[in-house]
N, C-alpha and C positions, 0 to 999 in steps of 0.2 A: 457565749452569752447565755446567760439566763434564762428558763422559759419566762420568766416575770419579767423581761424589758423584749418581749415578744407581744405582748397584750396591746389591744385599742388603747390603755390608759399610758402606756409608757411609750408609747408611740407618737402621742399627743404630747407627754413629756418632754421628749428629746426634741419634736418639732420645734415647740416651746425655747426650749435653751437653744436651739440652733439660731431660730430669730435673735433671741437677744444677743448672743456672740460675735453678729455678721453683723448688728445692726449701727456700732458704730461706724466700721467701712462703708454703710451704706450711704452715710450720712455725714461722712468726710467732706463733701463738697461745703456742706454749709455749715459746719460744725467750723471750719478754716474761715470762711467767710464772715462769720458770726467773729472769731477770737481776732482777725485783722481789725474788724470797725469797733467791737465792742472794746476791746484791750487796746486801742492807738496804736497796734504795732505791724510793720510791713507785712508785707502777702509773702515773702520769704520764712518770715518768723513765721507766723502761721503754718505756713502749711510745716513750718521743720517742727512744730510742736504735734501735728496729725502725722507727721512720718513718726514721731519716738511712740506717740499711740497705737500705730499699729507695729513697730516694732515690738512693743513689749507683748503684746498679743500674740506674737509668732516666738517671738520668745518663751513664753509658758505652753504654748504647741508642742515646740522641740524638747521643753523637759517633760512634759506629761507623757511624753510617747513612750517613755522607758520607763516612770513610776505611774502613770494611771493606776494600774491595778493593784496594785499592794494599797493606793487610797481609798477607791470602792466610788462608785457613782455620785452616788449623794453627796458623799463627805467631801467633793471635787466639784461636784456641780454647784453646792452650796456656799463653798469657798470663794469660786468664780462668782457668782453672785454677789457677794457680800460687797466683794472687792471692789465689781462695777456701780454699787450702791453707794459706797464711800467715796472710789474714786471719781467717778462724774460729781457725787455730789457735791463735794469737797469743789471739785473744780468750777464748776458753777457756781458758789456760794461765793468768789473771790475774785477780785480784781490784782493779786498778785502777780506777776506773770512765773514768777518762780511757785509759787502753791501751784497757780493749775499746770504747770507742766509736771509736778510733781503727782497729780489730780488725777491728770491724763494718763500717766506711767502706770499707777496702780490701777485705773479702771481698763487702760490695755490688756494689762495683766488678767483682769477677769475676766476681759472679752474673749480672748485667750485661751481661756482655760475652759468657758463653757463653749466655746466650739470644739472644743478639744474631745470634752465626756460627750458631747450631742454628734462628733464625730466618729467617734469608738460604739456608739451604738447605734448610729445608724447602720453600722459596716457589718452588726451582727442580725438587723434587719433577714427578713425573707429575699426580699426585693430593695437592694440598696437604694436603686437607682429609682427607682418611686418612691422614696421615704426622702432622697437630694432634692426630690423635684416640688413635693411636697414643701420643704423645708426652704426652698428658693422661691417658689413660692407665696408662702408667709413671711417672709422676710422683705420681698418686693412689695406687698401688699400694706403692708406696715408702714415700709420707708416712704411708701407711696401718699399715702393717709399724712402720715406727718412733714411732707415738703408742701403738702397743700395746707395743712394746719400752720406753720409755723412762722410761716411768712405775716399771719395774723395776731401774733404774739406780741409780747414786747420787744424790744431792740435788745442788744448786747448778744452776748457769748452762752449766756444760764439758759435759753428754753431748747436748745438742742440735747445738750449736754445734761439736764432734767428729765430730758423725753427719754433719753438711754438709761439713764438710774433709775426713774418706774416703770420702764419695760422687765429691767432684773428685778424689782421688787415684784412685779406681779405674778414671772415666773416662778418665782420662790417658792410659795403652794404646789406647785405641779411636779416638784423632785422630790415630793414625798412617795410620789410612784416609782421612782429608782431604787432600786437594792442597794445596802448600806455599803458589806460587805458579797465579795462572790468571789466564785475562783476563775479563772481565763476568763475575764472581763473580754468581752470583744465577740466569742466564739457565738460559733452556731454550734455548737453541742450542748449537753447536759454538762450539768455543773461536776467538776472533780475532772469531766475527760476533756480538755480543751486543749491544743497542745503547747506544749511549751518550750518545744525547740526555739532556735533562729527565725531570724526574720525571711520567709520564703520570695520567692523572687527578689533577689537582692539586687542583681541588676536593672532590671526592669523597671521596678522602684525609685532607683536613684534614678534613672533615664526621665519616668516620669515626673521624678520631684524637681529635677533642674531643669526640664521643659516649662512645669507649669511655671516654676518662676520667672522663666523669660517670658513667658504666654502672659501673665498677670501684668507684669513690668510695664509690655507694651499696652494691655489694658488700660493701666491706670497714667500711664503717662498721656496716652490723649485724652481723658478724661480729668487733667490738669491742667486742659487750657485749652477746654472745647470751649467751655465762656470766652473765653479772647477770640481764639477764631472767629466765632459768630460773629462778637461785637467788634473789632477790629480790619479782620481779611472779610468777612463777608460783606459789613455794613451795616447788621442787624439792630434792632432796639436791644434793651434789655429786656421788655416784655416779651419783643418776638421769641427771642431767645432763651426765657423760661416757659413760653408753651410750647416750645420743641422739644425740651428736656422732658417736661409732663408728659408730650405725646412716645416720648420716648421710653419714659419708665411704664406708659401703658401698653406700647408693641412687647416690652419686658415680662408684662405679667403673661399677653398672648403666647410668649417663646415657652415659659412655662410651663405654661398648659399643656402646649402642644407636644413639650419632650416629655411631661409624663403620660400623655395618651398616648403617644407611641412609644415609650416602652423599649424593649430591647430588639423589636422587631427587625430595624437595620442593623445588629448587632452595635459595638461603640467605633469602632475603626471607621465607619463612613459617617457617621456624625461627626466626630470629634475632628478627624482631617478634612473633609469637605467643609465641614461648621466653619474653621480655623483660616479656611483658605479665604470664603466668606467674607469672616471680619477682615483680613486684610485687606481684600477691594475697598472694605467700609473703611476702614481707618487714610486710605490713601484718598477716596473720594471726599472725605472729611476736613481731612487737613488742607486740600487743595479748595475749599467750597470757598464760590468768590458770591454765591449770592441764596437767597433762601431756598430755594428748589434743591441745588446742591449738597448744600449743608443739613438740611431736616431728612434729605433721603440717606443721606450716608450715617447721622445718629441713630434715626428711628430703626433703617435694620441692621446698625451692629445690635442696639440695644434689645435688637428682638429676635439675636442670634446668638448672641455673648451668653443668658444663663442654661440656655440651650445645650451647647460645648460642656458650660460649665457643669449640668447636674452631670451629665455621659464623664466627663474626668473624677469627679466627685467617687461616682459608682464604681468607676474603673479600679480610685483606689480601694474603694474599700473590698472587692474581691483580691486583690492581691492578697491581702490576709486578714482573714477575718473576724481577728480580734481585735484590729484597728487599728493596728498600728501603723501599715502603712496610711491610712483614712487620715491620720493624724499629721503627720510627716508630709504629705504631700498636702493637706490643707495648711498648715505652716509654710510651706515653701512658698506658696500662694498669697499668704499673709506679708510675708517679705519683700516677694517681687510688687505687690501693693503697695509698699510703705514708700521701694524706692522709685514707684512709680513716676508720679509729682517732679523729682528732683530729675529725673533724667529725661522727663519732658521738660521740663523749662529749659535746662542745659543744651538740648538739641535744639527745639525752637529759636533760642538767641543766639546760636551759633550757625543754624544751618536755615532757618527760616521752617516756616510751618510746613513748606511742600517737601523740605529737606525733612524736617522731622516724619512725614509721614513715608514717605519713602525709606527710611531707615527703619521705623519699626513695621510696615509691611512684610522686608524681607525676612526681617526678627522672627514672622509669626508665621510666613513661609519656611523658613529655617527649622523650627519648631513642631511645625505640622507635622511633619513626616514621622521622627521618632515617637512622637505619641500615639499615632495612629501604629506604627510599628509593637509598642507596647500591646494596645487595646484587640489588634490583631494576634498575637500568640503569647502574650500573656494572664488574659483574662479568664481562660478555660470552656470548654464544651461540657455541655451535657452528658455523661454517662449513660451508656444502654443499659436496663436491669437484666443484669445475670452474665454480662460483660466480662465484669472483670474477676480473674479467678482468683480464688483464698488464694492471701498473702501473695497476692498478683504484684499487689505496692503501682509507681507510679508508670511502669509501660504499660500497663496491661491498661491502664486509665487513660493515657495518651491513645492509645490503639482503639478504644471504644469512643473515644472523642470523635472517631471521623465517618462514625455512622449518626443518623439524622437522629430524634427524638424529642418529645416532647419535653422542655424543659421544666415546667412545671409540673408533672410525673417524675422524672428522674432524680438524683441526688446531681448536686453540680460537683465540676470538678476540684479538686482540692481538698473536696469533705471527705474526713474521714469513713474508712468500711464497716458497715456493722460487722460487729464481731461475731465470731465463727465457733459455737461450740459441739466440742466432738460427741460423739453417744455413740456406744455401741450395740446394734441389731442382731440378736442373739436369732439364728436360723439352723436348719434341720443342719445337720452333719451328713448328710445321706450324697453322695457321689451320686450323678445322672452317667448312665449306661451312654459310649460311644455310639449308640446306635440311636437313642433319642434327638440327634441333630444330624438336619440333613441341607444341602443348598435349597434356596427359595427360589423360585421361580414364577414368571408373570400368571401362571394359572390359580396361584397359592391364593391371590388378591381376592378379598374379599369375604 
């Protein structure tokens, strides 16, 4: 990466676009809610027009991970922009059901893409995982503001789906802080030397990206019919049951907070898999909740646990490789296991009931625990000791210094490339020292 998307200003940048990429998923529940009543058409159609929104979203994920950079930041960020300007708007302006899913496809597509560039530099960040945390953040704080705004609007399908188009038009100003063109987009190096082998940890990567999709999956599947629960298994109003949502996107902002003041201190293997285990108790107490106690205690702390996990995977990928590409790839897989969320909660609910469904994605995310946690464990790297690793040591010599202590914020992390090594030669006496000028040392020598 660039030193210029290292700055306060392009920090705030990528902040910027990271809200508005995430912020249609954020805003799925009533984005769906809004095209059932406002459009006459079932809560099946609906939500299958917010599944092909977030498909296309995860769709331009998976293709930007191979051409990001031959595009350049801006030129990408800008595009992504555009796209959610036209396509929300578009789809908001119409009562077609074919325009706005057409609406939805193209504004996916942008959402997409600017999580995509807002992904790729955070990963070249100092501190990835306070720049996630930051960026989740803002993005909770956002959706937050606008499910309490919105309900005050007018009726139909337009003020959601308006609320996401001038989020990208605002951000728009702020990608004039991204570089147009750059070489290893993603890198924590200087420009020219970024590398541009292979994707490193290849394994690991894949491990992660088909975790988080099953991780996200179950996410969003109880969050596709935690409104039923409430109001149906528990007994709930519908008032009761939007101030538990409220109090629950506020334990949200809390979880936030709290994962980026703490930081990498537990390293990510004991957030991410303890995090993970967490939500499962939450998702099982949720799905079972027959009355309000039940039910508000098992949303408020998934929901005050879930971005928690989530910035520590975020970070995770972006150390895999640091010009973003896995950052990209495993936030698309995410995107995905999102979209199919919805459809494979309703599917298990009407077939297995709510306590069935929560007992099957429980084990899902028990299942899932472990290999991420396995990832974040000896995938993500240690800290180098200075003066560790020897010229052209390459990566044992970097392994081997990994497993003494040190300051991580002194040290270079692992993965980054070794300053280079240049040779000079010290031009000294030619003069031979006499055999008799060296003799053994001995304790009386001292001092």
């Amino acid at each position: 990466m660039s030193s210029r998307l290292r700055g306060s200003g392009a920090l705030v940048a990528l902040v910027a676009l990271f809200t508005a990429g995430y912020l249609a998923p954020y805003l799925l529940p009533t984005v769906v809610g809004r095209l059932a009543s406002g459009l006459g058409i079932g809560p099946s159609q609906a939500g299958s027009i917010g599944s092909v929104l977030l498909l296309g979203s995860s769709t331009a994920g998976f293709t930007l991970a191979a051409r990001g950079e031959r595009i350049g930041p801006r030129t990408a960020a800008r595009a992504g922009l555009l796209a959610m300007a036209i396509g929300y708007g578009s789809a908001a302006a119409t009562h077609a059901v074919p325009l706005v899913v057409a609406g939805a496809v193209i504004g996916g597509l942008g959402s997409g893409t600017a999580t995509a560039v807002a992904a790729a530099g955070i990963a070249g960040q100092r501190d990835p995982h306070r720049a996630s945390s930051l960026g989740l953040l803002t993005v909770s704080a956002t959706a937050g503001a606008l499910y309490l705004t919105l309900p005050h609007l007018s009726a139909g399908h337009a003020p959601p789906l308006l609320a996401i188009a001038c989020a990208a038009a605002l951000v728009w100003p702020l990608t004039g802080r991204l570089p147009d063109r750059l070489a290893g987009t993603g890198s924590r190096t200087a420009p020219g030397s970024a590398p541009t082998g292979p994707l490193p940890y290849r394994r690991a990567g894949a491990v992660l990206a088909g975790a988080i999709l099953c991780w996200s999956l179950a996410q969003n599947a109880l969050w596709g019919v935690s409104g039923r629960i409430g109001l149906t298994q528990a007994g709930l109003s519908e008032v009761t049951v939007g101030a538990v949502f409220a109090a629950a996107l506020g334990a949200g902002l809390v979880g936030v907070t709290a994962a980026g003041a703490l930081g990498s201190r537990l390293g990510r293997a004991v957030p991410i898999g303890v995090g993970t285990a967490v939500i499962a108790a939450c998702v099982l107490l949720s799905s079972a909740a027959g009355n309000l106690a039940s039910f508000a205690t098992g949303e408020i702390l998934w929901n005050a646990v879930y971005p928690v996990v989530l910035s520590y995977l975020l970070g995770l990928a972006a150390s895999l490789d640091p010009r973003g590409r896995w950052a990209v790839l495993v936030g698309s897989a995410s995107s995905l296991g999102v979209a199919c969320g919805p459809v494979v909660g309703s599917l298990l609910s009407e077939s297995a009931g709510y306590t069935g469904m929560g007992v099957v994605l429980c084990a899902l995310l028990l299942l899932v625990a472990a290999p991420m946690a396995a990832v974040a464990r000896h995938a993500s790297g240690r800290p180098l000791v200075p003066g560790s690793v020897r010229r052209r040591g390459g990566a044992p010599a970097a392994v081997l210094a990994g497993t003494a202590s040190a300051s991580s914020a002194l040290v270079p992390q692992m993965g980054a490339p070794e300053q280079p090594v240049t040779e000079f030669r010290v031009r000294t006496a030619r003069r031979r020292a006499a055999k008799s000028a060296f003799r053994l040392a001995r304790p009386s020598d001292r001092g």
